[in-house]
Residue, then its C-alpha position, 0 to 999 in steps of 0.5 A: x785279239x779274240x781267239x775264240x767264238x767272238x773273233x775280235x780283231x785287234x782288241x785288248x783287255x783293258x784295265x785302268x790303274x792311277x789314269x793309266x790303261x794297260x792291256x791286260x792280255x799284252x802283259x801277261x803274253x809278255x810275262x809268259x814270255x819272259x818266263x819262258x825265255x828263262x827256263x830256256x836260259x837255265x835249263x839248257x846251261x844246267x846241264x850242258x853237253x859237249x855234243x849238244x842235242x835238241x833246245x841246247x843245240x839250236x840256242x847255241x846256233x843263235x848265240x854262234x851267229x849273233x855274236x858273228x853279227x856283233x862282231x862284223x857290225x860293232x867289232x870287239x866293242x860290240x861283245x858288251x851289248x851282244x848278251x842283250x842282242x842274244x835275249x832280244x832275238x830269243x824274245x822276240x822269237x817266243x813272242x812271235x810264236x806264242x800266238x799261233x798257240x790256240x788261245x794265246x796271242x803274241x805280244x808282239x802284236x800289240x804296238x805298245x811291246x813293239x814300239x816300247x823295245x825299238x825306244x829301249x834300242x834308241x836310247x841305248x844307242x844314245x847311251x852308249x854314243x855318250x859313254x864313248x864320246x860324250x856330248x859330241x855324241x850329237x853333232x851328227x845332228x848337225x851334220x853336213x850343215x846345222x841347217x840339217x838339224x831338223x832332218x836328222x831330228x825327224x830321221x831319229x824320230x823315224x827309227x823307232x816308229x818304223x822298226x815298231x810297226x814293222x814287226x807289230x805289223x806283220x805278226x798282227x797280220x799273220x794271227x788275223x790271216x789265221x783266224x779268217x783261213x779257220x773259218x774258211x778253210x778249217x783244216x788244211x789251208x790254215x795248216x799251211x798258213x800255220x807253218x809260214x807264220x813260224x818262218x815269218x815269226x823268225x825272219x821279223x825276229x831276225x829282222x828286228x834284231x839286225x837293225x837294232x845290231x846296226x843302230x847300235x854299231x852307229x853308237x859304237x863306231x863313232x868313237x874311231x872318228 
């Protein structure tokens, strides 16, 4: 998406590479992302205090209540995949933010990040199933009935694909809404706007993260079957 004079809605630039394309902007939205996320990480555990203030304070509060989330979810099991519950959320929410920064765009607004993490989480509900329980991992798809087996097969094809478009949706919507508010309404509307796509940015973040708590505590409980 086109941020300047152009206003190109929902196009990328595109490079091609062995019979592959990538969008460009996507990638290194994503890395800015990444790296950000990082020199969050050290700069906050580098000098740690025993009363937080300010950046240090406020991941703490995402650490506290994630592991809150973990553990009523997945129980002591789940404290070996929170690191990942934790720097999935901080992710998410960086990304989300980062196109409301004028001549940035949000990765998450393309379907490519959304969809390629909700896979990451599916498979790594499958992973973790297998490692707790084995091949039995997969009779659920034969559960009530065998006959079911084509339902459950497209009910887990429907996770990815719904937990993708919903983020990728509503952070794609927000950045167009802000563009067509600036050429209406230059100032004070897009202002407003501005302020409750960071709230939306942190609920589709949380909301994203929470059901990939839920995925994953599927995968964790079953082995107390």
């Amino acid at each position: 998406m086109d941020h300047g004079g152009g206003h190109e809605i929902g196009a990328h630039k595109v490079a091609h590479f062995a019979g592959l394309a990538f969008n460009m902007d996507t990638l290194y939205m994503t890395w800015l992302t990444m790296a950000i996320v990082i020199i969050l990480a050290i700069a906050t555990t580098r000098s740690l205090k025993m009363v937080p203030g300010g950046v240090q304070s406020i991941l703490e509060m995402i650490i506290e209540y994630m592991h809150e989330q973990v553990d009523a979810n997945m129980g002591a099991k789940g404290r070996k995949v929170a690191p990942l519950v934790i720097t999935l959320f901080v992710f998410l929410l960086v990304a989300n933010w980062l196109g409301l920064v004028p001549g940035f765009t949000s990765p998450t607004n393309d379907l490519n990040t959304t969809l390629g993490l909700a896979l990451m989480i599916v498979l790594l509900v499958h992973i973790l199933g297998v490692a707790n329980n084995g091949l039995s991992h997969f009779k659920h798809f034969i559960q009530p009935n065998p006959l079911f087996l084509p339902i459950n097969i497209i009910e887990e094809i429907s996770k990815p694909v719904t937990l993708s478009f919903r983020l990728f949706g509503n952070i794609l919507a927000g950045e167009i809404l802000m563009i067509i508010l600036g050429m209406l309404v230059p100032y004070i509307i897009p202002s407003g706007w501005l302020l409750f796509s960071v709230v939306v940015g942190i609920i589709q973040a949380f909301i994203f993260t929470i059901l990939s708590i839920s995925y994953l505590s599927s995968a964790l409980k079953e082995s107390h079957h």
